[in-house]
C-alpha positions in Angstrom: 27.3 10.5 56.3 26.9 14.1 55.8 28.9 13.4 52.4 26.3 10.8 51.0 23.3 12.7 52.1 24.7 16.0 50.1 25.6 12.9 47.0 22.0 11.9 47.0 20.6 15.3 47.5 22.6 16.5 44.3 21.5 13.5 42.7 18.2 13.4 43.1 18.1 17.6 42.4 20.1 16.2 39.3 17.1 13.9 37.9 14.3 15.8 38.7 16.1 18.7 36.3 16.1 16.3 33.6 14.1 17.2 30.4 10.6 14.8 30.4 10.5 12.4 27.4 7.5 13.0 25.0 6.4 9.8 23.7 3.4 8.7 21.9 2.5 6.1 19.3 0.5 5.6 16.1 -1.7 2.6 14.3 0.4 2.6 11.4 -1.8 0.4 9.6 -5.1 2.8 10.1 -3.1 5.8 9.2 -2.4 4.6 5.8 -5.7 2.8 5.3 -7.6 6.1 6.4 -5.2 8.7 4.1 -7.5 10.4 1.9 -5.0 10.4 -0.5 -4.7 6.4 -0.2 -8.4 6.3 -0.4 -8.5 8.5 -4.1 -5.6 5.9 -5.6 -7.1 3.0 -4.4 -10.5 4.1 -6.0 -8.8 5.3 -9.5 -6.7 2.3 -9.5 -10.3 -0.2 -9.3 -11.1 1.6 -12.3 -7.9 0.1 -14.0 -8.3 -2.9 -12.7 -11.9 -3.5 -14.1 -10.8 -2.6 -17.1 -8.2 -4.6 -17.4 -10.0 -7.4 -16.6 -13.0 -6.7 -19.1 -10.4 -6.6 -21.6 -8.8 -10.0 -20.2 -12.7 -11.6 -20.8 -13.2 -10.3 -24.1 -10.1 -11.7 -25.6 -11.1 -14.9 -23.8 -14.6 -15.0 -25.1 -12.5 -14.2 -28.3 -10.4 -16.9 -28.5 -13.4 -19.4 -27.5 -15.6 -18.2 -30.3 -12.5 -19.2 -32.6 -12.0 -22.6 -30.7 -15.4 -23.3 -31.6 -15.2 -22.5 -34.7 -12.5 -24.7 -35.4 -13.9 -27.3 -34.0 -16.9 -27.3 -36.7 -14.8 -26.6 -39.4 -12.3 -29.2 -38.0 -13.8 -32.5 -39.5 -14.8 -30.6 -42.6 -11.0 -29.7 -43.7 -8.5 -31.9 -44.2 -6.0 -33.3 -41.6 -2.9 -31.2 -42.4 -4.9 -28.0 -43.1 -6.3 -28.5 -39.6 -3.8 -29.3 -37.6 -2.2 -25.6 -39.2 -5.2 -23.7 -38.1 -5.0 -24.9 -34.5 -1.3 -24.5 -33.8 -2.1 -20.9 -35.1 -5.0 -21.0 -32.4 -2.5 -22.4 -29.7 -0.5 -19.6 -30.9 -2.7 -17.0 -31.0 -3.7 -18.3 -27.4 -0.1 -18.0 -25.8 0.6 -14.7 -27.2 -2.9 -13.4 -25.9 -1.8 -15.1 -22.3 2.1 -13.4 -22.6 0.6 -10.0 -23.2 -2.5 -9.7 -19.9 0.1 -11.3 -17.9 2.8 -8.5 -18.9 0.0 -5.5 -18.5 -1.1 -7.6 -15.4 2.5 -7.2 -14.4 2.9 -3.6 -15.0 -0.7 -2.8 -13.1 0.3 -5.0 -10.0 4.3 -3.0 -10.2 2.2 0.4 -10.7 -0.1 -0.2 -7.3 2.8 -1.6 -5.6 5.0 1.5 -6.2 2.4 4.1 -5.0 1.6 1.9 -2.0 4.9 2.6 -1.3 5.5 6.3 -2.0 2.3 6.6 -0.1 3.8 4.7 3.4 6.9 6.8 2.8 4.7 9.7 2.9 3.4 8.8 5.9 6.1 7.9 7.6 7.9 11.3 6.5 4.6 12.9 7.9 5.4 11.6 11.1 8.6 12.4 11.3 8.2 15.8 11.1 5.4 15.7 12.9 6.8 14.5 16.0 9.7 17.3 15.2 7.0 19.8 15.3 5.0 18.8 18.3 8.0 18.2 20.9 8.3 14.7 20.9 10.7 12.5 22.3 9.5 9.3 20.1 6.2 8.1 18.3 6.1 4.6 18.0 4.6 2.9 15.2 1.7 0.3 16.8 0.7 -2.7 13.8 -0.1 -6.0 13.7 3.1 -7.3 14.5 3.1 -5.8 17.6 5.5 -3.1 18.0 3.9 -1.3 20.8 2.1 -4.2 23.1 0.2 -1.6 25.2 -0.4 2.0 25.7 -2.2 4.4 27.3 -5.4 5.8 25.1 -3.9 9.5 25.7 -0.8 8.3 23.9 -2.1 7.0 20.8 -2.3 10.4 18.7 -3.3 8.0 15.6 -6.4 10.5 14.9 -4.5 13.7 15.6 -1.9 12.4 13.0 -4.8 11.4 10.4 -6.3 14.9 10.7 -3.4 16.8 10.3 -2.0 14.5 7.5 -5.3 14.7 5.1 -5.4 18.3 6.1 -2.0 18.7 4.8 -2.9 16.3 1.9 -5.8 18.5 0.8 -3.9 21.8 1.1 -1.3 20.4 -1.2 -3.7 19.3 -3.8 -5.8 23.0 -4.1 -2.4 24.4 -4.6 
């Protein structure tokens, strides 16, 4: 009896030694949205986009003035000559519609690419800062529910946000 008691004392002694875990989590999804940095792209990258589509409506206004030119010059010309002019048109048209959906392409690769650097970022941020700080784990709370529940004094997602746009800005002054 004597035997278990010491066991369980030892044991017991043995737990209560152990190192405490340090774990916290963070709203991944407002951590990007909120990076400053995010924030400056997503602003820049509107700019491209409204041009781009500016130039998308003035080659369509283009190709409509011609259209309707063709169409009143249609009946005046004959048959063969018209039918010439508005395969050129067609023409014209598919080219215009294979180039904006190329540059449309390369503006949707371009946003999808720094989206992604920008996440990696982040989740590098983390990283080290859970390194720095002494934790155990952070956990990454989203939509798809990786963290269920949690205590409001273990969600550091605004201690993370400061310390990442501070580290953000220091970076760009340099």
């Amino acid at each position: 009896m004597k035997k278990i008691i010491l066991s369980l004392m030892v044991l017991v002694a043995a737990a209560s030694c152990q190192e405490q875990q340090k774990i916290a989590f963070v709203d991944n999804t407002k951590v990007v949205n909120e990076f400053n940095k995010k924030k400056d792209f997503e602003a820049k990258f509107k700019t491209k986009i409204e041009k781009f589509n500016k130039k998308a409506d003035s080659l369509q206004q283009m190709i409509q003035v011609e259209a309707q030119a063709f169409q009143t010059r249609a009946a005046k010309i004959g048959q063969a000559k018209a039918e010439e002019e508005y395969n050129a048109l067609v023409q014209k048209k598919q080219m215009q519609d294979y180039q904006l959906g190329s540059e449309e392409k390369a503006l949707q690769t371009e946003g999808q690419a720094q989206i992604d650097s920008l996440v990696k970022e982040v989740k590098e941020f983390i990283k080290d800062y859970g390194k720095t700080n002494g934790y155990t784990y952070i956990l990454g709370a989203n939509e798809a529910g990786s963290v269920l529940y949690g205590t409001d004094a273990n969600d550091i997602t605004e201690e993370v946000l400061e310390s990442l746009n501070k580290k953000s800005e220091t970076k760009t002054e340099e």
